[in-house]
C-alpha angles and dihedrals in degrees: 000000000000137000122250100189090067132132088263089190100048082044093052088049092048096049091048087059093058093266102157091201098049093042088057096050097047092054090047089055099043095051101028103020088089114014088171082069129076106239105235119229111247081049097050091045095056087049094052094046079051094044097049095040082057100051085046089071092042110270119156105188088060098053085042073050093051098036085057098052091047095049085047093032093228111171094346131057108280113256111168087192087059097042083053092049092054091053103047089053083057096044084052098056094045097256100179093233103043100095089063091046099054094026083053095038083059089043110061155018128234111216118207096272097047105264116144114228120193111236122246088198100116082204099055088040097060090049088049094047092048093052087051090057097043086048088047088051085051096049093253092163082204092058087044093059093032090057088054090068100057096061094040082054094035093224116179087326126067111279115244115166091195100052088052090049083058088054102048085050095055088050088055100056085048093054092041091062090044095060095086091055121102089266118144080203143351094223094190085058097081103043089050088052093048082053103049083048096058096044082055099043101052096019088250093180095342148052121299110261123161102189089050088046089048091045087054103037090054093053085049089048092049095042095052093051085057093057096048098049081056091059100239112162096221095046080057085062100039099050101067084048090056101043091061098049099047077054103055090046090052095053097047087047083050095239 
């Protein structure tokens, strides 16, 4: 991913001159440096020639880029077939990110104002297992997490709390490691940490414990701010979720 706090000027020199890297930053700031901004056109054409000139060497990280722009329509008319089409040439070619994106593309629905809705679809539910399983396999610390769910909710497979708390675990750890890479932000940080509130919290596959619950509650709080300043559209819909349950944990542990 790349970094946003970059010398745009020197990158942009440097990807005029044939630079991969700095092709490659340069789309990344001009489509997700401000997402509370509208990408303008000659700006979003010069990202997705980057981009593709990128995933043409091989690059994974570039086609998960373009799939997403396509799936939000940012910058390009919005065309669900092409964004899964991107993910699945990065999947292809083992981008470390592409299971979430297609598991995640078969998931959910994104509804106009950028709320993310389960599926009720069985179909859609089993793809989306499988490449949550296949991510988990990988390492992909959101399919982890997203693969706890499953079996919290028992969908389509056999619910088992524990299990899931297991899960959620392992993503931390993941996301944990990750933290001193050049991330803006680890987006799957603050869902693992909701999650971890509320098992602890409620004792969801584990013990009651209300400090733990609180430690984890006020990463996913600040994580999910984060998110939301960025203008991420998902982060939008997590924040309100964690500040009331950060609340409701203050108030039991009595502030």
């Amino acid at each position: 991913m790349a970094m946003y706090d970059l010398n745009y000027y020197e990158e942009m020199k440097l990807a005029e001159e044939g630079d991969l890297d700095a092709m490659f930053n340069v789309a990344s700031y001009i489509v997700w440096g401000d997402q509370n901004s509208p990408v303008e056109p000659e700006a979003a054409e010069l990202a997705v020639r980057y981009f593709k000139a990128n995933a043409e060497n091989g690059e994974t990280d570039s086609m998960l880029d373009l799939g997403a722009m396509y799936l939000e329509g940012r910058g390009v008319p919005k065309d669900e077939k092409e964004a899964l089409r991107w993910y699945e040439m990065a999947a292809a070619n083992n981008g470390p990110r592409a299971c979430r994106c297609i598991a995640n593309y078969y998931r959910y629905d994104v509804l106009d104002d950028g709320t993310p809705v389960p599926t009720a679809d069985p179909v859609r539910l089993q793809k989306a297992l499988e490449w949550y399983q296949t991510g988990t396999e990988r390492g992909e610390e959101n399919c982890i997490y997203e693969l706890g769910d499953y079996y919290r909710k028992g969908v389509i497979v056999p619910q088992d709390e524990k299990k899931a708390f297991e899960l959620y675990n392992k993503a931390y750890e993941i996301c944990v490691e990750l933290e001193d890479e050049h991330f803006v932000v680890n987006d799957s940080y603050s869902d693992v940490c909701f999650r971890l509130a509320e098992c602890h919290h409620y004792g969801i596959g584990t013990d009651i414990d209300l400090e733990k619950a609180k430690f984890y509650a006020q990463i996913a709080k600040d994580e999910a701010k984060k998110r939301l300043d960025s203008g991420d559209m998902y982060g939008g819909f997590l924040y309100p979720r964690t500040v009331k349950e950060w609340q409701a944990i203050m108030a039991e542990t009595g502030f």
